[in-house]
C-alpha positions as YAML, in Angstrom:
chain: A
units: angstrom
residues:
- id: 1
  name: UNK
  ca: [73.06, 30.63, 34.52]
- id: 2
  name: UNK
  ca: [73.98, 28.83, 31.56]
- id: 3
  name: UNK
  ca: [72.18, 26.51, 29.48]
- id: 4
  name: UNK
  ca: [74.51, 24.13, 29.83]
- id: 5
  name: UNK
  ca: [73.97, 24.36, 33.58]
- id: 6
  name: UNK
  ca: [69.96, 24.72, 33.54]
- id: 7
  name: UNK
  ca: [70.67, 21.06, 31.86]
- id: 8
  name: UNK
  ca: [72.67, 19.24, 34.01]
- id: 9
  name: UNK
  ca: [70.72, 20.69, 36.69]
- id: 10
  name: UNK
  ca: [67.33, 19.38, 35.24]
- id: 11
  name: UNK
  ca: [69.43, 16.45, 34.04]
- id: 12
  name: UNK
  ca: [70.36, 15.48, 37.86]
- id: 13
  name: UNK
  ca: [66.71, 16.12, 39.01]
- id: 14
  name: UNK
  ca: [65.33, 13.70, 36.26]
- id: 15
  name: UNK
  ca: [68.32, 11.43, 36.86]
- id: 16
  name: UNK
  ca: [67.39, 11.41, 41.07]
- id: 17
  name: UNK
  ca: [63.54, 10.73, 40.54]
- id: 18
  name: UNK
  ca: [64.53, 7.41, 38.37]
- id: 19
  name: UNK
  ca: [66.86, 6.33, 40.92]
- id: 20
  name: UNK
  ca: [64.31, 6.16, 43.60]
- id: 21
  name: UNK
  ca: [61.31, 4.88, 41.27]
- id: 22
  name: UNK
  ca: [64.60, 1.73, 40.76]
- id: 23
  name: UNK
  ca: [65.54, 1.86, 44.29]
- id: 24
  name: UNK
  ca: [61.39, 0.97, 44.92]
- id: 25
  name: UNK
  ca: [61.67, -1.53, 42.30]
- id: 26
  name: UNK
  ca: [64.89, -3.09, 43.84]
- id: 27
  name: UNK
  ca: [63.89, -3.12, 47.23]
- id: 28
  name: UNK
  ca: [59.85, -4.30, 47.09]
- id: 29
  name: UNK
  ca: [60.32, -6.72, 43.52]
- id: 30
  name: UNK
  ca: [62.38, -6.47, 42.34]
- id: 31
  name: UNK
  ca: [59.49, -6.68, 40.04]
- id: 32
  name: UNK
  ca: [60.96, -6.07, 36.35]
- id: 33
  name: UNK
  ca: [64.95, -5.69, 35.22]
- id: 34
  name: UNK
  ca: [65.99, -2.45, 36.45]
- id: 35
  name: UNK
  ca: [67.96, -0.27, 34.27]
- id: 36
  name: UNK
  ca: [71.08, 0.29, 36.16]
- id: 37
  name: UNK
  ca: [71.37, -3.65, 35.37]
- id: 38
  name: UNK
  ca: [70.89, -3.65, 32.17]
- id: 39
  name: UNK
  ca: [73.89, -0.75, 32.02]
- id: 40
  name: UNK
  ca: [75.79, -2.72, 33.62]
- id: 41
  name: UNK
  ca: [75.09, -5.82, 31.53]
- id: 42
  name: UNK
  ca: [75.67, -3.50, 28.61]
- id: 43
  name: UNK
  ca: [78.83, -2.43, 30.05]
- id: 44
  name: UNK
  ca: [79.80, -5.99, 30.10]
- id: 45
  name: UNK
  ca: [79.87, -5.80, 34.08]
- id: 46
  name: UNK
  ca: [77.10, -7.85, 34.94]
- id: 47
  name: UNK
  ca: [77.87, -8.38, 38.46]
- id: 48
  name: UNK
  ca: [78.45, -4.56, 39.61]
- id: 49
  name: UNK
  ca: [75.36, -2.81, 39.39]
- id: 50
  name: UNK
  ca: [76.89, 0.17, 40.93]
- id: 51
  name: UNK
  ca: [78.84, 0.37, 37.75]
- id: 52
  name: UNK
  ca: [75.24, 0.82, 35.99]
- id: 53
  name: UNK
  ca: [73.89, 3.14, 38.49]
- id: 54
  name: UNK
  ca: [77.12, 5.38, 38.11]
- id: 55
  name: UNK
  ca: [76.30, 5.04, 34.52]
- id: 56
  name: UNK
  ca: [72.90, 6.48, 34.55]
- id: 57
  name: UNK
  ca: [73.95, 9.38, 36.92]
- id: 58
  name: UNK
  ca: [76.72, 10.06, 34.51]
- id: 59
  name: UNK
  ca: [74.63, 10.30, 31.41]
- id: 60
  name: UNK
  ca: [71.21, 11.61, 32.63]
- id: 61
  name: UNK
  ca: [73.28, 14.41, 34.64]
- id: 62
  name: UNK
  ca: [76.57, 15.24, 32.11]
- id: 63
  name: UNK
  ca: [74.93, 14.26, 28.65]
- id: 64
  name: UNK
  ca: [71.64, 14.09, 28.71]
- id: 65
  name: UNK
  ca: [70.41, 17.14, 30.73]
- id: 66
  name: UNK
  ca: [72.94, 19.40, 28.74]
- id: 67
  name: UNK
  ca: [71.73, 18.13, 25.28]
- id: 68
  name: UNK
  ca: [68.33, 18.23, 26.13]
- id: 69
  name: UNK
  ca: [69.00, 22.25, 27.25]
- id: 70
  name: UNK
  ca: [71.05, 22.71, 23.83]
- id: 71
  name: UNK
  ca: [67.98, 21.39, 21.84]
- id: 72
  name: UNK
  ca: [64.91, 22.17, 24.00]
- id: 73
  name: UNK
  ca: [63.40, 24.62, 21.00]
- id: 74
  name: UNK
  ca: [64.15, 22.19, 18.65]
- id: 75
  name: UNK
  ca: [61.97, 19.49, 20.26]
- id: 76
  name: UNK
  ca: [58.67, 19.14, 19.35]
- id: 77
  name: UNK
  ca: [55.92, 19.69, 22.38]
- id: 78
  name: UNK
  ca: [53.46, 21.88, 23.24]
- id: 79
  name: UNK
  ca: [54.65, 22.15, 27.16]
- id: 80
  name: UNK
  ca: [57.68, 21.65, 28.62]
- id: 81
  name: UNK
  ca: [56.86, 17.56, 30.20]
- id: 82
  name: UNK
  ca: [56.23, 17.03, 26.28]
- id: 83
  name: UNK
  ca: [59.52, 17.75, 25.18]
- id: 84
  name: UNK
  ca: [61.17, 15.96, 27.97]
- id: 85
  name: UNK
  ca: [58.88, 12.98, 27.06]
- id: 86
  name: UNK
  ca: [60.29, 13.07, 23.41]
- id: 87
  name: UNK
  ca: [63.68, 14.00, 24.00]
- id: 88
  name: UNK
  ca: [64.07, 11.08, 26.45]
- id: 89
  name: UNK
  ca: [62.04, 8.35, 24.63]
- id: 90
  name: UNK
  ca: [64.13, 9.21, 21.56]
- id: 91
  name: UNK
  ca: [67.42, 9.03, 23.41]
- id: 92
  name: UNK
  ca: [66.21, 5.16, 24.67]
- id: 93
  name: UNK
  ca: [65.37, 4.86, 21.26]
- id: 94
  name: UNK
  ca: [68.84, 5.53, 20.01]
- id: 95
  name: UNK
  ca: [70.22, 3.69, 22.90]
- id: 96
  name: UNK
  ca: [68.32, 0.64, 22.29]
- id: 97
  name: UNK
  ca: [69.30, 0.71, 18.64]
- id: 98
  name: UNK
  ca: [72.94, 0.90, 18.63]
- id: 99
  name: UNK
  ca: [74.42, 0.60, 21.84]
- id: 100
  name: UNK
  ca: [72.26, -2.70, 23.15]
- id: 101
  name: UNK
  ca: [72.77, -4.91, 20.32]
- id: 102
  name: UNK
  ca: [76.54, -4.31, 20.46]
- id: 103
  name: UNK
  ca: [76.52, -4.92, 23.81]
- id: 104
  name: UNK
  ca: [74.66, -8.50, 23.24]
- id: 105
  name: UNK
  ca: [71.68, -7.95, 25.36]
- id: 106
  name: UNK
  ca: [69.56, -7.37, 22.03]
- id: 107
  name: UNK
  ca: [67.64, -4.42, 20.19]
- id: 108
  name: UNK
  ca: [65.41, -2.43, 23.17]
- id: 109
  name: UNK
  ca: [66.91, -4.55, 25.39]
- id: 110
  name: UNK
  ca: [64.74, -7.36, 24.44]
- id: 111
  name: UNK
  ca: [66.51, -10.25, 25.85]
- id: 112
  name: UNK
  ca: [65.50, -8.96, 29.28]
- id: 113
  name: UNK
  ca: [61.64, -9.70, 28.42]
- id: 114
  name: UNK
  ca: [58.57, -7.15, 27.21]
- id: 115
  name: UNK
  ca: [58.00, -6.22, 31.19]
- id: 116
  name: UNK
  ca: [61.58, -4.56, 31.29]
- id: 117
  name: UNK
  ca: [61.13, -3.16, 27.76]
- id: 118
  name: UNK
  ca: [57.57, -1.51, 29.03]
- id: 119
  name: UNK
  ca: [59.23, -0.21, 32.36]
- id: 120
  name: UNK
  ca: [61.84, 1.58, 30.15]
- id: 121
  name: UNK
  ca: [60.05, 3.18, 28.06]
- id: 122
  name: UNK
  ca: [57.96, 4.46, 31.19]
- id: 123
  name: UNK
  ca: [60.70, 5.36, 33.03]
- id: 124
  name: UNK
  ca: [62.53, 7.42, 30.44]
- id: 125
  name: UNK
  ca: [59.50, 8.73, 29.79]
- id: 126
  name: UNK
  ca: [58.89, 10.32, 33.65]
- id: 127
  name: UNK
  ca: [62.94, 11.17, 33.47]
- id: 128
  name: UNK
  ca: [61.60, 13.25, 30.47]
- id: 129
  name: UNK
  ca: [58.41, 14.84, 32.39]
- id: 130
  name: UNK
  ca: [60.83, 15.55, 35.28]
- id: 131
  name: UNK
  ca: [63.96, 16.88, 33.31]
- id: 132
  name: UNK
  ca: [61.42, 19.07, 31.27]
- id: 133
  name: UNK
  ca: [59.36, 20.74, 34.54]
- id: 134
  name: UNK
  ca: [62.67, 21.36, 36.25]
- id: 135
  name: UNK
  ca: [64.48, 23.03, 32.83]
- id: 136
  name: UNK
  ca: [61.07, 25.20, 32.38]
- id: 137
  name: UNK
  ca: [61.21, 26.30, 36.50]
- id: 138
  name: UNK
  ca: [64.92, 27.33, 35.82]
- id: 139
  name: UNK
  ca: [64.08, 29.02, 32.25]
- id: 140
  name: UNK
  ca: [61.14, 31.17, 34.07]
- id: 141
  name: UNK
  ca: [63.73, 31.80, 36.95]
- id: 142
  name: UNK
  ca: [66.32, 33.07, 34.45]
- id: 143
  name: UNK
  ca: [63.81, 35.47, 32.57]
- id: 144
  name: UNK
  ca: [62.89, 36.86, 35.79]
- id: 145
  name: UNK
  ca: [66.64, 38.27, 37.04]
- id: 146
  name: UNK
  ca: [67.92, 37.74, 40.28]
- id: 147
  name: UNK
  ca: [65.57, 38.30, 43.77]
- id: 148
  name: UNK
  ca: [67.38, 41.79, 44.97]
- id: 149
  name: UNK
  ca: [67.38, 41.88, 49.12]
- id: 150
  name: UNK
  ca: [69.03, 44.72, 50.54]
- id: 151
  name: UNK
  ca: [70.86, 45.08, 48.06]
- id: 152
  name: UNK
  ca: [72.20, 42.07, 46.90]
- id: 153
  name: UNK
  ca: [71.52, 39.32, 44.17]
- id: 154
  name: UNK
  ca: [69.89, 35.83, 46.17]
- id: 155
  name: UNK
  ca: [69.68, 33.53, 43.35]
...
């Protein structure tokens, strides 16, 4: 399998674990500004969150799994989690720098309070624990070859 692939898979993963920590938020708080609604506040949609949910699931699964495979030795980190951990934070970082202040909503999204700013930063931060685990379970997979039974690759 190709990096590329082991990326957008890990990507997906990461991208599937924030949805539900949101989908917790949304449906028990909501207790801070979840991120899909600041997308789509970003997006200048404000009133279709689905726009910002298609949003995340487009970049954690299509962009950011697949650069975070392309870089992974690059990134500094002693384990795997680590290197998701940076590689995510920085990407909010860069987000929250550029594409947020165009957008009007502020630099790290401050206009939505400290509370939202903390809960980013925590939740890119478990996308990053996530999308590193599952890239470093389908690294290990790949250095270990296909499962052969009866004959035939079972991947």
């Amino acid at each position: 399998m190709s990096r590329v692939k082991m990326g957008m898979i890990a990507g997906l993963a990461a991208t599937a674990a924030i949805f539900l920590l949101e989908a917790v938020n949304l449906l028990l708080g909501p207790w801070v500004v979840s991120f899909p609604r600041l997308l789509s506040v970003t997006l200048q949609m404000p009133d279709n969150v689905a726009v910002g949910w298609i949003a995340h699931a487009v970049a954690g699964t299509l962009v950011l799994g697949p650069l975070f495979a392309l870089m992974y030795k690059l990134i500094p980190g002693q384990t795997p989690e680590a290197k998701g951990i940076t590689f995510s934070v920085a990407a909010f970082v860069v987000l929250s720098l550029t594409v947020a202040p165009l957008a009007g909503v502020g630099m790290f999204f401050m206009r939505a309070g400290f509370v939202a700013l903390a809960w980013m930063i925590l939740t890119h931060a478990l996308f990053g624990v996530v999308m590193g685990n599952v890239m470093a379970r389908l690294m290990a997979r790949e250095k270990r070859g296909p499962v052969v039974i009866g004959g035939a690759a079972v991947h």
